[in-house]
N, CA and C atoms as a LAMMPS dump frame, in Angstrom:
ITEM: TIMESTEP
0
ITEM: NUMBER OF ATOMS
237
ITEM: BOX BOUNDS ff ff ff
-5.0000000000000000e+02 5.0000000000000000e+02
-5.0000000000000000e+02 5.0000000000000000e+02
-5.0000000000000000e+02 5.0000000000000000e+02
ITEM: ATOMS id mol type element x y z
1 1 1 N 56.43 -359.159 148.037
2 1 2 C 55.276 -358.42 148.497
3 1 3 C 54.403 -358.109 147.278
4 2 1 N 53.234 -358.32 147.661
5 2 2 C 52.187 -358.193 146.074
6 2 3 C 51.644 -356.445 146.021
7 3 1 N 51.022 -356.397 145.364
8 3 2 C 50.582 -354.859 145.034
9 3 3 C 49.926 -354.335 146.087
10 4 1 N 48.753 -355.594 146.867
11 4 2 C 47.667 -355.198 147.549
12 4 3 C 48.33 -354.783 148.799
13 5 1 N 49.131 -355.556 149.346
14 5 2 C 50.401 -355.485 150.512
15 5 3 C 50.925 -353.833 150.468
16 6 1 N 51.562 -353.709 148.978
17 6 2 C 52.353 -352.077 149.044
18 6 3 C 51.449 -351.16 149.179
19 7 1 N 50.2 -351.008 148.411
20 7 2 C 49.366 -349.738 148.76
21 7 3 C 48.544 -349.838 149.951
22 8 1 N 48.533 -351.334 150.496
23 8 2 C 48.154 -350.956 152.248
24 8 3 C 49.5 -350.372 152.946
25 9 1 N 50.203 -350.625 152.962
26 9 2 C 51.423 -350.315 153.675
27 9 3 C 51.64 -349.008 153.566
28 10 1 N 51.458 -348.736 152.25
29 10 2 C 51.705 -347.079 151.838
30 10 3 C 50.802 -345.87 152.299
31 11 1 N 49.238 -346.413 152.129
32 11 2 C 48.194 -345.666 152.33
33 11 3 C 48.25 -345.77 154.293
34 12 1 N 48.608 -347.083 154.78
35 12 2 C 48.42 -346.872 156.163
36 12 3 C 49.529 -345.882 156.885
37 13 1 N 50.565 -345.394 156.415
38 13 2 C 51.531 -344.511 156.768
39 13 3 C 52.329 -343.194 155.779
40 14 1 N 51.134 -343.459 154.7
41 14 2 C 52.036 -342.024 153.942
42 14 3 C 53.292 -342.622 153.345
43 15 1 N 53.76 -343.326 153.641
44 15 2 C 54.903 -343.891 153.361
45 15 3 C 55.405 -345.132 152.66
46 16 1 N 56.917 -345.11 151.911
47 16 2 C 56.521 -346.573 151.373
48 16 3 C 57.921 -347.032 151.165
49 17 1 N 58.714 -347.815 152.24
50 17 2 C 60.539 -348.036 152.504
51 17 3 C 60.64 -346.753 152.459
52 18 1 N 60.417 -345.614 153.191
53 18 2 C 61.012 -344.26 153.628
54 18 3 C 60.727 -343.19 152.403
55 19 1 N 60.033 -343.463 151.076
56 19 2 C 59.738 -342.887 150.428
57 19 3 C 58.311 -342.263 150.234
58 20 1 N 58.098 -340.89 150.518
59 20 2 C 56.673 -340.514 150.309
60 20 3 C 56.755 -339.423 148.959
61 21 1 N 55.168 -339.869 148.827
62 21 2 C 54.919 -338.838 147.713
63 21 3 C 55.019 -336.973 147.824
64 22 1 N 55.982 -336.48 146.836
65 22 2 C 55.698 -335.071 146.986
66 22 3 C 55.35 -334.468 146.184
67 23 1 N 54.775 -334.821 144.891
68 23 2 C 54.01 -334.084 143.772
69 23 3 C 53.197 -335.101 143.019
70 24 1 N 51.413 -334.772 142.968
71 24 2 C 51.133 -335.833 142.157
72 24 3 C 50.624 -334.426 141.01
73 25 1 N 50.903 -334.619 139.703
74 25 2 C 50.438 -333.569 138.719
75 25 3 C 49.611 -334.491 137.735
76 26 1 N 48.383 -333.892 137.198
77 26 2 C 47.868 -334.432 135.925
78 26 3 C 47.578 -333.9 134.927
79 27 1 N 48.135 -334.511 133.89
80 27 2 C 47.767 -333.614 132.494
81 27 3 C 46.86 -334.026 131.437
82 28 1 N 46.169 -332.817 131.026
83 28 2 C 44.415 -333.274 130.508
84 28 3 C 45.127 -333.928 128.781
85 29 1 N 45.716 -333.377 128.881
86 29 2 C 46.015 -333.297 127.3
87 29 3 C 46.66 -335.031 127.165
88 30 1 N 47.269 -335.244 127.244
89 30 2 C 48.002 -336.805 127.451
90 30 3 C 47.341 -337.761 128.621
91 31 1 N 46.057 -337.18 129.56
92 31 2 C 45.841 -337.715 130.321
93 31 3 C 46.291 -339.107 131.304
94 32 1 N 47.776 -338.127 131.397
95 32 2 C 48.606 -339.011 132.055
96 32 3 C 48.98 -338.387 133.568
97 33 1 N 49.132 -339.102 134.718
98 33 2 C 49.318 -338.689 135.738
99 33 3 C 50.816 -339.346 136.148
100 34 1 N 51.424 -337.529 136.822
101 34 2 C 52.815 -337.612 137.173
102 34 3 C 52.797 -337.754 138.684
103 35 1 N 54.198 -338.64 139.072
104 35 2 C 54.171 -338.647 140.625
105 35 3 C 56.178 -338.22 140.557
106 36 1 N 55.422 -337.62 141.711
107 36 2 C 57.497 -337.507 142.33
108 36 3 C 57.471 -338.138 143.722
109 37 1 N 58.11 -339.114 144.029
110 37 2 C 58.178 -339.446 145.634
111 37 3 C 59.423 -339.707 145.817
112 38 1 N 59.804 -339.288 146.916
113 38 2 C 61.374 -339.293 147.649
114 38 3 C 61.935 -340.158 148.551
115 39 1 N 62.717 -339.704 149.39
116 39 2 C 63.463 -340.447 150.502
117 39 3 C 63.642 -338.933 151.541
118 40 1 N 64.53 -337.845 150.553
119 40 2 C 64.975 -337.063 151.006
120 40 3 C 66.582 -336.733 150.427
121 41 1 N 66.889 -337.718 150.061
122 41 2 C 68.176 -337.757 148.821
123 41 3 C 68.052 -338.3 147.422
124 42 1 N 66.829 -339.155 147.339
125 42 2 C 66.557 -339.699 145.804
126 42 3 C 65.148 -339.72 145.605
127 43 1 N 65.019 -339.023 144.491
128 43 2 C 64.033 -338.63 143.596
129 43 3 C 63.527 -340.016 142.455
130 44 1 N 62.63 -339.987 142.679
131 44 2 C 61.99 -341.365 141.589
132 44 3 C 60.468 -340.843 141.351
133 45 1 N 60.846 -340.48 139.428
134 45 2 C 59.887 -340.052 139.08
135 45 3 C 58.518 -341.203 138.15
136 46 1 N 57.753 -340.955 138.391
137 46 2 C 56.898 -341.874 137.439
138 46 3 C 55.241 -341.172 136.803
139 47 1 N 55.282 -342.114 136.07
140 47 2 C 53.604 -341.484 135.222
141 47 3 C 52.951 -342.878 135.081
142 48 1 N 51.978 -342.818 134.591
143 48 2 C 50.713 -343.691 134.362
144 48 3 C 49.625 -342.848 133.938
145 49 1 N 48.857 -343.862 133.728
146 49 2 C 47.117 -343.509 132.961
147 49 3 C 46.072 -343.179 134.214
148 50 1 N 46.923 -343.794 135.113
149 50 2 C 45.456 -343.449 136.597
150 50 3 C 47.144 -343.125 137.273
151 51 1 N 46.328 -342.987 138.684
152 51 2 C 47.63 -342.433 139.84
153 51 3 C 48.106 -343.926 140.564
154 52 1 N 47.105 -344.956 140.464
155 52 2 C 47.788 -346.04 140.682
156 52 3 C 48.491 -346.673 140.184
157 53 1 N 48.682 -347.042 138.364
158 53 2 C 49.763 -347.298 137.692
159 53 3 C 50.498 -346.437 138.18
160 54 1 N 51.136 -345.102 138.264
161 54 2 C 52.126 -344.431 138.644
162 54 3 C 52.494 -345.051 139.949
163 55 1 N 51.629 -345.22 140.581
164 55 2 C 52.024 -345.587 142.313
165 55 3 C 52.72 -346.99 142.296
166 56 1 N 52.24 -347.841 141.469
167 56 2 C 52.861 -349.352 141.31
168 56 3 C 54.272 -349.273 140.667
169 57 1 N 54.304 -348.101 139.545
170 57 2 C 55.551 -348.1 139.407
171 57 3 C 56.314 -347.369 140.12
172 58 1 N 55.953 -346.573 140.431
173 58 2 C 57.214 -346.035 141.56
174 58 3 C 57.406 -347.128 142.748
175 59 1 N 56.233 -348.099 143.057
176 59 2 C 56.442 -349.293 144.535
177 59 3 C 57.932 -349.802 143.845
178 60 1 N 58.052 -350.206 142.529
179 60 2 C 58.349 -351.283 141.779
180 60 3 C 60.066 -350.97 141.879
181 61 1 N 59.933 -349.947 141.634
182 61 2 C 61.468 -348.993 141.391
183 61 3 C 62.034 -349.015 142.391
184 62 1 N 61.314 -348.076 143.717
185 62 2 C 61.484 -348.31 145.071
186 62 3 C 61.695 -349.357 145.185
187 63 1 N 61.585 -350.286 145.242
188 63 2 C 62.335 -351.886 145.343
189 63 3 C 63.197 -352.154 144.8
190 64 1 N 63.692 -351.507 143.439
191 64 2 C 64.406 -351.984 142.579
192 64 3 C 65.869 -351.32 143.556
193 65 1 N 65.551 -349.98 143.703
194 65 2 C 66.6 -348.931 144.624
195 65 3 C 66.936 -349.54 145.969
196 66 1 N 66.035 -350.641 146.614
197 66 2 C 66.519 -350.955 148.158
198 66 3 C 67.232 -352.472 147.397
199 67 1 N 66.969 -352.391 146.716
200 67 2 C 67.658 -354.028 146.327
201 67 3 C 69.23 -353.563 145.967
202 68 1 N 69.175 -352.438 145.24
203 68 2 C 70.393 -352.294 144.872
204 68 3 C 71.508 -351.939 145.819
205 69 1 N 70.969 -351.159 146.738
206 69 2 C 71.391 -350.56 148.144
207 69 3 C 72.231 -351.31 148.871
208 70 1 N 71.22 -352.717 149.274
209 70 2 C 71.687 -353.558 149.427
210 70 3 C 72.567 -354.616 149.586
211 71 1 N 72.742 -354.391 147.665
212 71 2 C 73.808 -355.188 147.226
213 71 3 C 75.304 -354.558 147.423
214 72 1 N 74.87 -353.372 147.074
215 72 2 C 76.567 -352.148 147.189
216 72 3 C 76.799 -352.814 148.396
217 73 1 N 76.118 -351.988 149.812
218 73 2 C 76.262 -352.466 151.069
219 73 3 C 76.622 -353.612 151.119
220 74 1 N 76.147 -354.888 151.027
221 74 2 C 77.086 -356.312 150.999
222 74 3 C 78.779 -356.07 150.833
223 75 1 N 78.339 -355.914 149.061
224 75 2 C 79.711 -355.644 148.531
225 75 3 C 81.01 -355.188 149.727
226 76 1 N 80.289 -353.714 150.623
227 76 2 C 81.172 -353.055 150.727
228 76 3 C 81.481 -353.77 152.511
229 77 1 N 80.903 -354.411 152.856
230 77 2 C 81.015 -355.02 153.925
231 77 3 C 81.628 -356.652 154.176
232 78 1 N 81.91 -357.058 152.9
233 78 2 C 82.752 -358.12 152.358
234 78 3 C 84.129 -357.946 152.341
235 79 1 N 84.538 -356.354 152.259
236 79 2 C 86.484 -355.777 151.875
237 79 3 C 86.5 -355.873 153.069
């Protein structure tokens, strides 16, 4: 899925694989912008220079976390 795909997906439901944003903070001094977005059990924090680098990396992670999910789950459905 490309970038343009995740922030339609995200922006059309708040949501993004069950994770929404719950804190976006910005700081003048480092003019860097913080995001926290969840599930409801995992926290994935990120920053960037605009709120969309932050948003791409948290898409990025969020993927990285359902991939891994995934794999356990296989694993554990293989014993």
């Amino acid at each position: 899925m490309d970038t343009d795909q995740r922030f339609r997906k995200y922006y059309q439901t708040d949501r993004y694989k069950g994770f929404y944003k719950v804190k976006e903070r910005f700081n003048q001094f480092s003019r860097t912008t913080f995001l926290i977005f969840s599930n409801g059990e995992k926290n994935i924090y990120t920053s960037g220079i605009f709120s969309e680098d932050a948003m791409v990396k948290a898409f990025k992670t969020i993927d990285r976390y359902h991939a891994q999910k995934r794999q356990t789950e296989s694993l554990f459905v293989g014993v």
